[in-house]
VEXDREN-69626 format. One line per field, with one value per residue: chain; residue number from 1; x, y, z of N, C-alpha, C, CB in turn. Coordinates in steps of 0.02 Angstrom, whole numbers, plus 50000, padded with zeros to 5 digits. Glycine has a CB too. Layout:
mol	[A_...]
seq	[NUM_...]
n.xx	[X_...]
n.yy	[Y_...]
n.zz	[Z_...]
ca.xx	[X_...]
ca.yy	[Y_...]
ca.zz	[Z_...]
c.xx	[X_...]
c.yy	[Y_...]
c.zz	[Z_...]
cb.xx	[X_...]
cb.yy	[Y_...]
cb.zz	[Z_...]
END
This chain:
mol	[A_A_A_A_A_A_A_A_A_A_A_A_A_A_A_A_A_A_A_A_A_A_A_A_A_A_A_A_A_A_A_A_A_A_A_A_A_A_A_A_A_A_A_A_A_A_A_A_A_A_A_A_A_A_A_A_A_A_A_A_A_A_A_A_A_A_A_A_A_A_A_A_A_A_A_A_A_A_A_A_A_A_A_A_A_A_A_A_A_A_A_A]
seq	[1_2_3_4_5_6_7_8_9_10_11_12_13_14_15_16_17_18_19_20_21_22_23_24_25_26_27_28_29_30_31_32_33_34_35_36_37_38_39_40_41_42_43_44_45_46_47_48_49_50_51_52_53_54_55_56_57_58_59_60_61_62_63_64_65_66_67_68_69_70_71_72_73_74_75_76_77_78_79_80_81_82_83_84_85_86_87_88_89_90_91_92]
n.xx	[50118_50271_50337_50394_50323_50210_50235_50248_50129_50048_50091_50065_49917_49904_49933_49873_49747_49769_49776_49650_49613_49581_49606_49570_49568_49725_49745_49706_49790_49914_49894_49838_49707_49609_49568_49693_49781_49742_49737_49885_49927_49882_49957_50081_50192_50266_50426_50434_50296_50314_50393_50303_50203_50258_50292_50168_50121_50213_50311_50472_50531_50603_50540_50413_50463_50514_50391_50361_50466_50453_50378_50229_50148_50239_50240_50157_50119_49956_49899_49731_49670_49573_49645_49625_49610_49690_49676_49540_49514_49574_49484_49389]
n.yy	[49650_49724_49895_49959_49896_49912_50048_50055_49991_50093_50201_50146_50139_50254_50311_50269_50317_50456_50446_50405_50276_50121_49954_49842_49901_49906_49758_49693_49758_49701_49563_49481_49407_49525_49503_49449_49537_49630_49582_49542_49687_49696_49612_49619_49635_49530_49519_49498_49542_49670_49728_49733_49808_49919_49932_49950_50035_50169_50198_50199_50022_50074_50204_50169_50102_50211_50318_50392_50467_50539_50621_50566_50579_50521_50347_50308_50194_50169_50170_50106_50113_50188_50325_50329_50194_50102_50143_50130_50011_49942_49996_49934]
n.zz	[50393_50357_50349_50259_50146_50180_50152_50022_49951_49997_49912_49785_49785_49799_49678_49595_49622_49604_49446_49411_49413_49453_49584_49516_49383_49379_49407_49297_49194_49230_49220_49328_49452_49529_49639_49675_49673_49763_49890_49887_49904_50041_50109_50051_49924_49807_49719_49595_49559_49579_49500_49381_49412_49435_49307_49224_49298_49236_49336_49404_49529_49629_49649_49693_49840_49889_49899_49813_49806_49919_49946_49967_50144_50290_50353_50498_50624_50697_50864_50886_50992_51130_51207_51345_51355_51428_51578_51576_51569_51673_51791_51765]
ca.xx	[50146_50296_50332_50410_50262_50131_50225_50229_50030_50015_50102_50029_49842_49907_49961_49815_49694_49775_49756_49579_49600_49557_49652_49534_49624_49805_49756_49708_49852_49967_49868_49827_49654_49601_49568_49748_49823_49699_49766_49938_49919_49878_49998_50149_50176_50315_50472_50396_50244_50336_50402_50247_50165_50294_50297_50099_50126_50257_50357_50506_50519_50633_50500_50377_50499_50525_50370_50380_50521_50443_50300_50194_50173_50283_50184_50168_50054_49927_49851_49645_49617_49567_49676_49612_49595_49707_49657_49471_49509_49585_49448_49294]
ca.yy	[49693_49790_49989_49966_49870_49979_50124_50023_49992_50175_50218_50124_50165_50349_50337_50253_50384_50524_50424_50375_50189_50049_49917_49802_49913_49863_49708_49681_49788_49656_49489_49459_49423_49580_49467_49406_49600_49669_49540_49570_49735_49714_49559_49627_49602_49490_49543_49489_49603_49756_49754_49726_49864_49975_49940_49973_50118_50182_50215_50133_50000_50097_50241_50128_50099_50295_50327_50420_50533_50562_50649_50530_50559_50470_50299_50289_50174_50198_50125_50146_50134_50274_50370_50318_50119_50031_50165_50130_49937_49951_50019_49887]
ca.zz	[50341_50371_50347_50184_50129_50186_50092_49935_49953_50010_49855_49705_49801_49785_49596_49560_49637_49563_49385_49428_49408_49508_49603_49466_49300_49362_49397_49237_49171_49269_49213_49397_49463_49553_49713_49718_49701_49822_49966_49893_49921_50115_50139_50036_49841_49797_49693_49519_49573_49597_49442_49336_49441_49419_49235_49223_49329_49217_49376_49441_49560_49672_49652_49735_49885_49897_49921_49761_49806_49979_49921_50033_50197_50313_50365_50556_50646_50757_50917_50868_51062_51135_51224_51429_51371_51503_51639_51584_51567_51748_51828_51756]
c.xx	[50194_50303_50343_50356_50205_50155_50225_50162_50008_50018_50057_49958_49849_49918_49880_49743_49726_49777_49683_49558_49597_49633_49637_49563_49693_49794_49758_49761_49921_49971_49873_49738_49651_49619_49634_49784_49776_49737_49834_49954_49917_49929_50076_50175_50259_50366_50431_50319_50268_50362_50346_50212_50186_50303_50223_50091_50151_50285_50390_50506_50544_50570_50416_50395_50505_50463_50356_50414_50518_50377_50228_50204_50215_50220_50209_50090_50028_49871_49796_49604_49610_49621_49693_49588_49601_49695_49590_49466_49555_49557_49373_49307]
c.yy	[49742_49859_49997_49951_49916_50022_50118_50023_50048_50188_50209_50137_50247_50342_50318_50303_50444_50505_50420_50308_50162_50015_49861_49812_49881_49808_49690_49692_49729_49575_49470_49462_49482_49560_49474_49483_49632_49624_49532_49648_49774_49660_49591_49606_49571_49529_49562_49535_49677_49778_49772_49780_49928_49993_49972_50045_50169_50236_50156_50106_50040_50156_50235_50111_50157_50315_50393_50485_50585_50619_50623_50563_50524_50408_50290_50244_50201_50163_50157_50151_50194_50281_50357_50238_50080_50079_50139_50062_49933_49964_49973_49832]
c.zz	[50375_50335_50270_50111_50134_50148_50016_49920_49932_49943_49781_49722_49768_49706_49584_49577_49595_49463_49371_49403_49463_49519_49527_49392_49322_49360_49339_49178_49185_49249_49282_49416_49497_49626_49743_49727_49771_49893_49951_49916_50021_50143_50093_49950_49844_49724_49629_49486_49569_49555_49357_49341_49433_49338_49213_49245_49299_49277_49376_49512_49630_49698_49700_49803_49922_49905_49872_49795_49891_50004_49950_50101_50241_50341_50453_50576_50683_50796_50911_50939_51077_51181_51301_51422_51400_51551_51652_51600_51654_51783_51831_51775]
cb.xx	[50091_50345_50408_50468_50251_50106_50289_50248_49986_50060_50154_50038_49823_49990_50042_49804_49689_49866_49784_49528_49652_49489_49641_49458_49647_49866_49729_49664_49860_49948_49912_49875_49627_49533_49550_49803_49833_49591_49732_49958_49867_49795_49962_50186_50155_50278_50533_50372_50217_50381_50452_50206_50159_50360_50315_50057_50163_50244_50338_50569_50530_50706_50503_50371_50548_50560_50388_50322_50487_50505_50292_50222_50153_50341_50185_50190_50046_49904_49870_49584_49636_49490_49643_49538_49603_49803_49661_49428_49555_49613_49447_49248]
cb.yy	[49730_49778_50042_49917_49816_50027_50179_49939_49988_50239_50193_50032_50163_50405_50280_50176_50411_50567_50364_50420_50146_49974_49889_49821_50017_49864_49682_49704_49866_49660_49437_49514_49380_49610_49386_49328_49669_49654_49456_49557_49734_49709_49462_49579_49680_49410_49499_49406_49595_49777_49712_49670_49858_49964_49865_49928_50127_50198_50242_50139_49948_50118_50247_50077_50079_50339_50313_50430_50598_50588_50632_50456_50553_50507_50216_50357_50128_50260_50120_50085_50111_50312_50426_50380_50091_49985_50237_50154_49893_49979_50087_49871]
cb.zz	[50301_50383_50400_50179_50166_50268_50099_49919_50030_50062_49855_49674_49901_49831_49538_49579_49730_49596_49376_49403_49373_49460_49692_49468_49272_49409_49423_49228_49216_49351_49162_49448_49487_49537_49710_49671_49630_49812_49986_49841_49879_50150_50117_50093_49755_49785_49692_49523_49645_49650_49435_49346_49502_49451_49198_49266_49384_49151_49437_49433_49540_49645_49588_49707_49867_49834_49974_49709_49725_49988_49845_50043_50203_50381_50305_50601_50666_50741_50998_50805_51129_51168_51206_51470_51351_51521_51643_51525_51479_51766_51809_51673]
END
C-alpha cells in the first residue's frame, strides 16, 4: 500500500470514527461485503470504490485524497524495530 492509500484508509477510518459507524455500516451503505472493504481498505480501494465511499460519506472523492483538507496528520512510516536492532543483531 502506498502513502496515498494509507491516507485514504486513514481518512474514511477517521470519518467513520468521528460518525460512530463501522467499516461493516459502509459496507453495507456501499453494497460490498464487509470482508471485501476491510481488505480493500489495507490493500487500496479501486476507483469505483472511492466514489461510492465518498458518496456514503457524503464527502468528496478528492476530500478522501486530501486527507480531508489536511486535517489528518501527515502519514509517515515507521520502522517497529527498536532503536539498537542491527547493533544488537551484530553482536548475537
Amino acid at each position: 500500500m502506498d502513502m496515498v492509500d494509507l491516507r485514504i484508509s486513514r481518512t474514511i477510518k477517521a470519518l467513520l470514527s468521528a460518525r460512530g459507524e463501522t467499516v461493516t455500516q459502509l459496507a453495507s451503505s456501499v453494497g460490498m461485503p464487509a470482508a471485501t472493504l476491510y481488505r480493500r481498505l489495507h490493500t487500496g480501494l479501486h476507483a469505483a470504490d472511492l466514489a461510492n465511499v465518498a458518496d456514503a460519506l457524503d464527502v468528496t472523492v478528492q476530500d478522501l485524497y486530501d486527507g480531508l483538507g489536511g486535517k489528518l496528520p501527515p502519514v509517515t512510516t515507521v520502522d517497529p524495530r527498536p532503536a539498537d536492532y542491527e547493533s544488537a543483531a551484530l553482536t548475537n
